[in-house]
PLY file of the C-alpha trace (Angstrom):
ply
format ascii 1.0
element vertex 183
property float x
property float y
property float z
element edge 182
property int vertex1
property int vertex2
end_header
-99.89 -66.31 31.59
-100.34 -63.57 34.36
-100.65 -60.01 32.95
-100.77 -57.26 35.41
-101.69 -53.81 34.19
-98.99 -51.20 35.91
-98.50 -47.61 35.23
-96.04 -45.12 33.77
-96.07 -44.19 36.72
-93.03 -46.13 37.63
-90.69 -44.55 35.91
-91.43 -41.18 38.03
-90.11 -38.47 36.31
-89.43 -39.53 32.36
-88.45 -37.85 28.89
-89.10 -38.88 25.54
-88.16 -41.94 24.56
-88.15 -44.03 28.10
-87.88 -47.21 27.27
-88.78 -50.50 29.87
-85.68 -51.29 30.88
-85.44 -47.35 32.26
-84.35 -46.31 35.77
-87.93 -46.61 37.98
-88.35 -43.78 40.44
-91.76 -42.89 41.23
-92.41 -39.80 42.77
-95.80 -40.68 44.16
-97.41 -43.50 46.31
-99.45 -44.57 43.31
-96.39 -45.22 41.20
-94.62 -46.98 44.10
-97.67 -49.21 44.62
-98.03 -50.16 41.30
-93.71 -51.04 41.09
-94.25 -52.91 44.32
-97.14 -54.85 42.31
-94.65 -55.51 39.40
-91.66 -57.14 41.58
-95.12 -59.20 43.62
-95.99 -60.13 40.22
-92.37 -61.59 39.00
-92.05 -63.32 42.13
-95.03 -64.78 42.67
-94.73 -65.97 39.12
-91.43 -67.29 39.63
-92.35 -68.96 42.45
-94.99 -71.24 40.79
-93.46 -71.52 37.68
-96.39 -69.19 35.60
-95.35 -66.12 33.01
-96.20 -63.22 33.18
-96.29 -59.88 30.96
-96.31 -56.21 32.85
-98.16 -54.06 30.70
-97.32 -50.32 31.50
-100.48 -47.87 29.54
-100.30 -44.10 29.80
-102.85 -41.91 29.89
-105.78 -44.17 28.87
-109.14 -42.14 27.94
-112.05 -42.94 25.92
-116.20 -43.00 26.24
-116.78 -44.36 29.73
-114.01 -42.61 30.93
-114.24 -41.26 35.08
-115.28 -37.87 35.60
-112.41 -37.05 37.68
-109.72 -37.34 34.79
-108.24 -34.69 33.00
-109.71 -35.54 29.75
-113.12 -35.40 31.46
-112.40 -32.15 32.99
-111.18 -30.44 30.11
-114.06 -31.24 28.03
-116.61 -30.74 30.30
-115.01 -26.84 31.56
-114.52 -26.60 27.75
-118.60 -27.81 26.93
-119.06 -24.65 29.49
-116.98 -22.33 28.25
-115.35 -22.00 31.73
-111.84 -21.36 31.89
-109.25 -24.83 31.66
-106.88 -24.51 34.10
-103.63 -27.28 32.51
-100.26 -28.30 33.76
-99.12 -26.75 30.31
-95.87 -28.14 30.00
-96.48 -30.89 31.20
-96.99 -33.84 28.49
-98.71 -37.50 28.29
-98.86 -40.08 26.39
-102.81 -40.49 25.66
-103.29 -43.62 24.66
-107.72 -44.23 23.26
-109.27 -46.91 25.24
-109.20 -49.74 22.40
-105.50 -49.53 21.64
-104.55 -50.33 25.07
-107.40 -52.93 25.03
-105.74 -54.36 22.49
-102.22 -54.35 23.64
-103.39 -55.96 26.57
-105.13 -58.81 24.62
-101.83 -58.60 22.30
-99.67 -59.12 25.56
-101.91 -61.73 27.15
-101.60 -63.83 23.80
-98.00 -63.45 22.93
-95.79 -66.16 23.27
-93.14 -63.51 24.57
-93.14 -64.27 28.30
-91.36 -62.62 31.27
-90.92 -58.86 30.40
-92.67 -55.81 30.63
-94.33 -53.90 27.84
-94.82 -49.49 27.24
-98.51 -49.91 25.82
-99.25 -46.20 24.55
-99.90 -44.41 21.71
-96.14 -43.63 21.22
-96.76 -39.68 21.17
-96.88 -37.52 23.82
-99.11 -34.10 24.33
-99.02 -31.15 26.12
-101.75 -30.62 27.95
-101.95 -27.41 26.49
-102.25 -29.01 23.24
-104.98 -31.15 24.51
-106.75 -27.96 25.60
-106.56 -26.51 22.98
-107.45 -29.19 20.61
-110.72 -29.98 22.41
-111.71 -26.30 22.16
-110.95 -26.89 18.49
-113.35 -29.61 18.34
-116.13 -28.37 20.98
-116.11 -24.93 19.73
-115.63 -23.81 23.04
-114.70 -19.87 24.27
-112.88 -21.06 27.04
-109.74 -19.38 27.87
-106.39 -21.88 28.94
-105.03 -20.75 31.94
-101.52 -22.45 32.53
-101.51 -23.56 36.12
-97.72 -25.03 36.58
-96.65 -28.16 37.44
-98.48 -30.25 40.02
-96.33 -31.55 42.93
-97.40 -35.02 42.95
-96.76 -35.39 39.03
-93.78 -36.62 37.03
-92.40 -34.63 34.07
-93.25 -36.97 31.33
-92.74 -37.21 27.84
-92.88 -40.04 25.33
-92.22 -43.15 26.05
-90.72 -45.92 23.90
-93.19 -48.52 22.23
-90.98 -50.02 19.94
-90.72 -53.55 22.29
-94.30 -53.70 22.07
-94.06 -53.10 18.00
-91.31 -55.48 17.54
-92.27 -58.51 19.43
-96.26 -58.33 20.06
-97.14 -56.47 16.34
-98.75 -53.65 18.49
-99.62 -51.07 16.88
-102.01 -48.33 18.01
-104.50 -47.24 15.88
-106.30 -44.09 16.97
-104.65 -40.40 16.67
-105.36 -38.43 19.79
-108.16 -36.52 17.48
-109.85 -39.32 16.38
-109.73 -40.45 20.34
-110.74 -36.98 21.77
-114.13 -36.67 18.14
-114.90 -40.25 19.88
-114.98 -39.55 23.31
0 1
1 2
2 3
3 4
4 5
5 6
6 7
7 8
8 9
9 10
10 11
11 12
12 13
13 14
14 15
15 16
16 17
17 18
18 19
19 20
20 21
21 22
22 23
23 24
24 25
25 26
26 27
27 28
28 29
29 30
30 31
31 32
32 33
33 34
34 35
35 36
36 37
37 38
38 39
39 40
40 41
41 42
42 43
43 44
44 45
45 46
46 47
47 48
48 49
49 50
50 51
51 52
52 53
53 54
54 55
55 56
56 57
57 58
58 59
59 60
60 61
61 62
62 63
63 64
64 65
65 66
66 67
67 68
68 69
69 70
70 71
71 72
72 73
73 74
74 75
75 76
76 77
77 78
78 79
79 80
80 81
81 82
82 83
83 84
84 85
85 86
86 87
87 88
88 89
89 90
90 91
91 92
92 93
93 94
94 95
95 96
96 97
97 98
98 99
99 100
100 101
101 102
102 103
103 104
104 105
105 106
106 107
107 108
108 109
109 110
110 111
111 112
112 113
113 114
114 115
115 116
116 117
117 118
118 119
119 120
120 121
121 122
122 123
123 124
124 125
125 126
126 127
127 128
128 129
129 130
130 131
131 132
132 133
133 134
134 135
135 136
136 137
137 138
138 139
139 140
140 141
141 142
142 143
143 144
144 145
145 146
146 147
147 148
148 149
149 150
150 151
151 152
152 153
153 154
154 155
155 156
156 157
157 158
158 159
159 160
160 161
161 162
162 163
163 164
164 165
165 166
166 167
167 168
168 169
169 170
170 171
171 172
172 173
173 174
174 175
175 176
176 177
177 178
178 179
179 180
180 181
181 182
């Protein structure tokens, strides 16, 4: 079996509850390259008779993690007490590095063949939230300043894990706090 790791990014702008099957729109080239890597993916499978799985994670953070990610940033302007600047409203669906490792594995191993797969931890945050929960745990004096939404990000809420529940027994295991003491 073939399993190619997409993006949420697919779906473009989302609310709670988006399930696989939802309308894909994406707003941004990196969404449209990864959708364009799904239907490559389902062809070229098709075409020489291999299954696949399209494994869609959200928000993926954890030790290791790139500097360049919002996680990263918030912690580290946090660790300095410099102000967080946070598409407030904005939510994701932060998902720690070893339940999507293991959806992945749980996907790759499945007998289920030929569908696609939400691999998160099934509850959106602010980022605001995240802000201020990493304050909470670094003890920081930073100040949140809300910075509105970015142009080349979706609205996103929630999205729907229970196909990933129901036929690979995925279920994630780490709370955002445990994730974010971790990391």
């Amino acid at each position: 079996k073939f399993v190619y790791v997409s993006s949420s990014m697919v779906y473009g702008h989302y609310k709670d509850g988006t399930r696989e099957d939802a309308d894909t729109k994406p707003i941004n080239i990196y969404g449209e390259a990864k959708l364009t890597c799904e239907r490559l993916t389902k062809l070229w499978c098709s075409n020489n008779k291999l299954d696949y799985a399209i494994v869609r994670p959200r928000g993926v953070y954890g030790p290791g993690d790139l500097p360049d990610r919002v996680i990263s940033k918030v912690f580290e302007a946090g660790m300095a007490n410099k102000t967080l600047n946070v598409h407030g409203k904005n939510k994701v669906d932060f998902t720690y590095r070893q339940d999507a490792a293991y959806g992945i594995i749980k996907a790759a191993n499945s007998e289920v063949a030929n569908t696609s797969f939400n691999i998160t931890a099934g509850n959106a945050t602010s980022l605001r939230t995240l802000a201020e929960t990493i304050i909470d745990i670094t003890g920081s004096q930073s100040e949140i300043k809300d910075i509105g939404m970015h142009k080349l990000y979706p609205m996103r809420g929630t999205l729907d894990i229970s196909r990933a529940k129901d036929l690979l027994d995925y279920q994630p295991q780490f709370t955002l706090r445990q994730g974010l003491e971790s990391y």
